[in-house]
N, C-alpha and C positions, 0 to 999 in steps of 0.2 A: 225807565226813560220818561212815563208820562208823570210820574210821581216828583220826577225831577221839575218839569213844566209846569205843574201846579203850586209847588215849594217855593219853586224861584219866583211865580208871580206874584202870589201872595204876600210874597216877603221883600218885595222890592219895589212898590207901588211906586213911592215915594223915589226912587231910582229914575226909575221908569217911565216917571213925568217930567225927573229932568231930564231924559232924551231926547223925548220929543219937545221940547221947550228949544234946547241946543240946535237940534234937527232942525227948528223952523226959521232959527236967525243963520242956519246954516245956508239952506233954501234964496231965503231972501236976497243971499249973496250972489246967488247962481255959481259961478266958475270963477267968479272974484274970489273966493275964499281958499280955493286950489293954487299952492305955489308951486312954480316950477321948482323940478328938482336942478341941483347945479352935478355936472360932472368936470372931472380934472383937464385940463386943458391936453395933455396927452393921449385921452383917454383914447382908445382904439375903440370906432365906430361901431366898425362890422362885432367884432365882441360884445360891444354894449348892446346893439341889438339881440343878439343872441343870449347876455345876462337878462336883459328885460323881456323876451318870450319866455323865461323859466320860469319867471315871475309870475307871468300872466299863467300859465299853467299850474303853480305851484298854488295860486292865488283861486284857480277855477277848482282844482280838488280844495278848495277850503271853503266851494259854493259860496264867493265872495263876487261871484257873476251875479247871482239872485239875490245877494243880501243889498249890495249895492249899484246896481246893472245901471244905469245913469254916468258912474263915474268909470266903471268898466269899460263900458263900451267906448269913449272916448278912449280910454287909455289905448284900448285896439285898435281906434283909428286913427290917434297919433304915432305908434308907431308902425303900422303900416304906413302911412305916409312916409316916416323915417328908412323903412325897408327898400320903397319905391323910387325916393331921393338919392339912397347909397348904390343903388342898379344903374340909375342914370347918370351917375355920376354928377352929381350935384356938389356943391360946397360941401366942407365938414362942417362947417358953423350948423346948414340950416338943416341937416343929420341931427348934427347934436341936440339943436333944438326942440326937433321933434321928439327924439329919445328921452329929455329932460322933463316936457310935456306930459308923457306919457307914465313917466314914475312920479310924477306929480299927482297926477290921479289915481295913479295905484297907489300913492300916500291915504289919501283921502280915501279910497273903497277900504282902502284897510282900516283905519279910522272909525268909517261907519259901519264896520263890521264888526270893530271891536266894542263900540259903547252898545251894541243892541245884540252881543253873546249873550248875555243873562237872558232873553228875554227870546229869543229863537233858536239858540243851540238844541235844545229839543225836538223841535220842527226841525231843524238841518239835519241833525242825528237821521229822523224817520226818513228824509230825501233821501239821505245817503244812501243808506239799508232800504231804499226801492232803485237807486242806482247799480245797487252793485247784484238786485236780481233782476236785472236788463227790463224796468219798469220803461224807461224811453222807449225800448223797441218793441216789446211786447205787450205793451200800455199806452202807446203814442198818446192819444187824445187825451185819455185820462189826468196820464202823466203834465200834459202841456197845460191841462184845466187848472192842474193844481199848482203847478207853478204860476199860471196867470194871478192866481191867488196870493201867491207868497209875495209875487215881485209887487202886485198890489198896497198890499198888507207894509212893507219895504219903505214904498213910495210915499205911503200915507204917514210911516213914523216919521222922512224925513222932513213930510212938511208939518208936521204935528197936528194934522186933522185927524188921526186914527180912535175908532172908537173899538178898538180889539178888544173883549176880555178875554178872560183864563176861558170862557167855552169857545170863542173864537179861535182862541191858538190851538185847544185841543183837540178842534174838529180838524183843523185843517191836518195837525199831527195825525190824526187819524186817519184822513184821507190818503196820506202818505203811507203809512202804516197797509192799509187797506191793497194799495196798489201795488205795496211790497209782496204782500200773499198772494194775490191775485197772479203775479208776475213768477215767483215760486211754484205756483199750480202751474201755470201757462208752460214753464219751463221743463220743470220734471215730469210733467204725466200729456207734453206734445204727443208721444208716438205713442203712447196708451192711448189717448183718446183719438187719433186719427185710426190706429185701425180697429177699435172698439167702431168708429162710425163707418168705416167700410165693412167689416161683418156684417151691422145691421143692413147697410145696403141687400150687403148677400142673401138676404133672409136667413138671418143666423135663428132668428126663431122659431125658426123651422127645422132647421138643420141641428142644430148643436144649445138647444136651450139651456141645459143643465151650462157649461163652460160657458156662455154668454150672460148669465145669472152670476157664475163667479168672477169672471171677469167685472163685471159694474160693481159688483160688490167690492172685488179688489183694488179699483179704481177709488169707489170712495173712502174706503179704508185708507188710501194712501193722501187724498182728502184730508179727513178727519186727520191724520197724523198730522200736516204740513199745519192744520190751523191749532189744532195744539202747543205744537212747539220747533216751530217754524224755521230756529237757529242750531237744531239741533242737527248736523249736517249728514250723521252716521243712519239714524234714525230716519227721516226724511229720505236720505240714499236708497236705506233697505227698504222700505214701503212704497217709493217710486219704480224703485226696478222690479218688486212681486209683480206689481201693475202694470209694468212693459211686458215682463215675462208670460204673464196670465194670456194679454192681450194678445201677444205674439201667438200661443198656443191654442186662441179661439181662432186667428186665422188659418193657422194651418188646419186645425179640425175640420173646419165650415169647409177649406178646401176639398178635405179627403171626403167629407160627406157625400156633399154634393156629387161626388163619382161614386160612392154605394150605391149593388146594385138593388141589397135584400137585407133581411135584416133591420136593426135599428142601425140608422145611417152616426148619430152619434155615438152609440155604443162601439161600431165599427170603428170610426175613426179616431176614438180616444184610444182603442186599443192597438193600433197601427202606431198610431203618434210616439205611445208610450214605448213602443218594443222596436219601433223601427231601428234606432242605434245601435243597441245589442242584435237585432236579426242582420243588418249591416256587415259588422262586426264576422258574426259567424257565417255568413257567406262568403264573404272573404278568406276567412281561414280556410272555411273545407277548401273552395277553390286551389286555394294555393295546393294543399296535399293533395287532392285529385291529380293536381300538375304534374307536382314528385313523382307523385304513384308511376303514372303515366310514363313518363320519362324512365322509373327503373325496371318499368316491365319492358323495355323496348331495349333498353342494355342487356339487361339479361339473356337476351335471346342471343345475341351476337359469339359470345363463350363465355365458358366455365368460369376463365378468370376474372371478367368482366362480370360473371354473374354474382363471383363472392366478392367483387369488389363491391355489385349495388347492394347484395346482403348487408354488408356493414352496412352502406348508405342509410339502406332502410332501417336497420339498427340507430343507427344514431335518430332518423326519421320520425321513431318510434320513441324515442328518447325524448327529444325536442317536444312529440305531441303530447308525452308525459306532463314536461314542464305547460304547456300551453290549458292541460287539461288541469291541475295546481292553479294554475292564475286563473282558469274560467270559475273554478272552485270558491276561487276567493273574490272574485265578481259578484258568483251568489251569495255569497256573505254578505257584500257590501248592499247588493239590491233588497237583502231579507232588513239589514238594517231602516233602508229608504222607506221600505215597506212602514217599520215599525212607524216611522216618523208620520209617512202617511196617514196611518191608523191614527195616531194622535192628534193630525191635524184635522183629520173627518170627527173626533171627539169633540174638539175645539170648536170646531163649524157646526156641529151640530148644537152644543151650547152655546154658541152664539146666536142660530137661529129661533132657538128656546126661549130662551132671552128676548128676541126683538121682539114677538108673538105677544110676551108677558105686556109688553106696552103700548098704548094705542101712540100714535103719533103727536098726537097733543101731549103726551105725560115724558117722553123723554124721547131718545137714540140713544141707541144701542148699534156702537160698532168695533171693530177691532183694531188696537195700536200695538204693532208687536207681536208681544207675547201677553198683554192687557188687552181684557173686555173694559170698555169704557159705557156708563152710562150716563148721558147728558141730559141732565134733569130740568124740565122747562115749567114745571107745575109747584115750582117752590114760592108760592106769594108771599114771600115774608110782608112785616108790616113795613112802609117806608123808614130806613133807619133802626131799624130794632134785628133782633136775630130770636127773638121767640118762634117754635116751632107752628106754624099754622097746622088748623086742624083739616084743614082741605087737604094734605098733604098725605096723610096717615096711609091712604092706597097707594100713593106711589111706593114710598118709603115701606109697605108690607110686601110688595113685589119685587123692589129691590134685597128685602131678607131673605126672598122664593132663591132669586139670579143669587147670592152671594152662598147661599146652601149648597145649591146645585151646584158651584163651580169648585166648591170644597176651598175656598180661598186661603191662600197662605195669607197675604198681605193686602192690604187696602189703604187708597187714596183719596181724601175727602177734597177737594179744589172747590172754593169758593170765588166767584168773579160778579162784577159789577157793570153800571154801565158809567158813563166818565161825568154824571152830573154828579156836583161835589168834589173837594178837594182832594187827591189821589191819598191822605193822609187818611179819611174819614174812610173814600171809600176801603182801604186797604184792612182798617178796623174791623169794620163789620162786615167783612168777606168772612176773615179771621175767625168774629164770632159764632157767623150763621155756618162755617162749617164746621167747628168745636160742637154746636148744637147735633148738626147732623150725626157728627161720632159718640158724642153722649150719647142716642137716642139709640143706635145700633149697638154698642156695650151694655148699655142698659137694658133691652133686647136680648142679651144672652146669644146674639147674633155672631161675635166676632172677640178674642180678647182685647182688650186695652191697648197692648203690648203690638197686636197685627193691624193696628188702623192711624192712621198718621192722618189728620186735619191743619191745611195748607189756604189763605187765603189770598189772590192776588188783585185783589183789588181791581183795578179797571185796565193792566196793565198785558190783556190775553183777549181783544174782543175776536169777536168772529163775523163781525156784522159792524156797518156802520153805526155809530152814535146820534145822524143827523134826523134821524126819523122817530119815533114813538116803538115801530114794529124790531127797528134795529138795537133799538134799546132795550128790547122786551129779551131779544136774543142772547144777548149779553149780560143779561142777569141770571143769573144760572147756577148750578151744583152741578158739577163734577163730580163721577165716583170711580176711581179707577182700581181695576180687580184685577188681580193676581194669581190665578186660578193654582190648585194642585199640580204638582207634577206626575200626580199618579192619575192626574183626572182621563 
């Protein structure tokens, strides 16, 4: 998408200038240049109002309100006038006329919406995709800034004062872009982080450290996913809801602690938590057969025939608790399996924690996607434009050999990104190169085969951080290395 924005401008300068040239003897015209539309003399009013709301709708999902909001907006309040004149029963003439008014200038917004696609469908693209992650509502101000922007940006082509270039359009894209993740986080990890911050009220650091530690961790782990790969909805799904889950199970913890009355109050109540279901479960059962029980000793006493009638009973009783004691059996099956999983997952977290330890915070992050260790590499100063290995680099890159040992790696992902100065073409190049470097240098290493390392460059087209600042920029230029760890690890 940004790669698109920097192709198109590039390449259409000369386009570009005749729009705003057009735009400005357009301007000069004001509403002289807007013809009424004509409708058929038969036409049926109340319909045509009703053709022309779908319009205006059809027209607003084609955010041809912000490309052209001048002529929009008119159109809205000719044919609300036209809606208000057919209630009152007014003339058809002065109906129609409004309605004709109003597709007059929805002529024109489509118009200026169509000579300035080249040149903003990349920007609308990003609106979009912050629209459709509820950036209006859980973004308001943001959202509203950057439209003031756009509709700006709009106003200035039509009078042909705009001095945009390609980093103007890209920041603003990215601004968008930005308030689409932002809105993704907002959305899937609300109720993660609402009672992640009630725990902490509760003194969770007190109570249940260890599950308050994996929790935030969970948390940005699901984090780190969404800015990754933010469209990926399955992926995104599952690391959002670990992070609901996690959350969920800190508050009940902190709950059950807080009433221990000896002991470790978190050792107590993870172990309550965990077994509560299954102890549930088999209270229930005994209860029930106590009941039985109960009930065939009370027949039995009444006579003999009543007695070998509850015998069978209990027979079958006895039968039934067979089959129950089969399924409890294969319960423990299934819980020895979870077990297993556990086990693997405390392996996992444990080289994950191993990992992080390896790096100080200045050299990378080190967090978890999935079923990937990811390590985000902030110490790679390539030279500007080049993808030769810097020598300042050589410790990080020796500690990332340690993390990729250690995790017995099947597979490996070298992701190279940039920040958006430069054309999305250039920067998409030397993403390209300076991650190939990275993969040469770990083959070469005798670290990983050829065959298990795959070097991927995206150019400027994955930030994580705005582009409008020097520190946002710095973020942005980056190496990715994403681990695959054994399945025996």
């Amino acid at each position: 998408m940004l790669q698109n924005l920097s192709l198109n401008f590039n390449r259409s300068r000369k386009a570009f200038a005749m729009i705003l040239v057009g735009s400005a003897m357009a301007v000069s015209c004001a509403s002289k240049d807007v013809q009424k539309a004509s409708l058929p003399e038969t036409a049926d009013p109340v319909a045509e109002i009703q053709r022309t709301q779908d319009r205006l709708n059809a027209d607003r999902q084609q955010q041809i309100d912000v490309v052209a909001p001048r002529y929009f907006s008119k159109a809205e309040a000719r044919l609300s006038d036209a809606r208000k004149a057919s209630e009152k029963g007014k003339s058809t003439s002065k109906v129609k006329e409004d309605i004709e008014w109003a597709n007059g200038y929805l002529d024109k917004a489509e118009q200026i919406a169509g000579e300035s696609a080249t040149i903003l469908a990349p920007i609308l693209e990003a609106r979009r995709a912050a629209v459709n992650a509820q950036a209006p509502v859980v973004a308001k101000s943001g959202f509203k800034a950057a439209d003031v922007k756009l509709i700006d940006l709009t106003e200035d082509f039509k009078a042909g004062t705009s001095k945009a270039n390609t980093r103007d359009l890209t920041e603003l894209q990215s601004e968008y872009l930005n308030l689409e993740l932002a809105s993704i986080k907002a959305v899937k990890l609300n109720e993660a982080r609402i009672l992640l911050g009630n725990a902490e009220k509760q003194n969770a650091a007190k109570y249940s450290p260890q599950t308050l530690a994996q929790t935030r961790l969970a948390i940005v782990n699901a984090e780190r996913t969404i800015e990754t790969d933010r469209h990926n909805q399955a992926l995104v799904d599952q690391a959002s809801r670990a992070a609901t889950m996690q959350a969920r199970k800190l508050a009940e913890v902190v709950r059950v602690a807080k009433g221990a009355k000896t002991g470790s109050a978190e050792a107590t109540a993870l172990a309550m938590y965990d077994r509560s279901s299954q102890l549930q479960t088999s209270e229930q059962q005994l209860a029930q057969t106590e009941q039985q029980n109960q009930q065939l000793e009370s027949r039995l006493q009444e006579t003999s025939a009543e007695a070998q009638s509850q015998t069978n009973r209990m027979n079958t009783a006895i039968v039934d608790l067979q089959g129950q004691n089969s399924e409890l059996q294969g319960q423990n099956q299934n819980l020895q399996g979870e077990n297993s999983n556990l086990a693997k997952e405390k392996e996992f977290n444990a080289a994950l924690a191993q990992a992080q330890k390896e790096f100080k915070s200045s050299e990378a992050d080190v967090y978890r996607q999935g079923d990937n260790l990811v390590v985000r590499l902030k110490s790679m100063s390539f030279p500007q434009g080049k993808a030769t290995l810097p020598a300042s680099s050589a410790a990080s890159l020796d500690k990332v050999k340690t993390v990729i040992s250690s995790l017995k790696a099947e597979k490996i992902v070298i992701e190279g990104h940039t920040d958006s100065t430069g054309t999305a073409e250039i920067n998409k190049e030397i993403s390209q190169k300076r991650a190939d470097t990275v993969k040469d240098y770990l083959v070469t290493e005798g670290v990983v085969a050829e065959n298990q390392v795959e070097a991927v460059g995206q150019g400027y087209e994955k930030p994580i951080s705005t582009n409008k600042t020097s520190a946002g920029r710095k973020q942005n230029r980056r190496v990715d290395i994403v681990i695959t760890p054994s399945t025996a690890l």
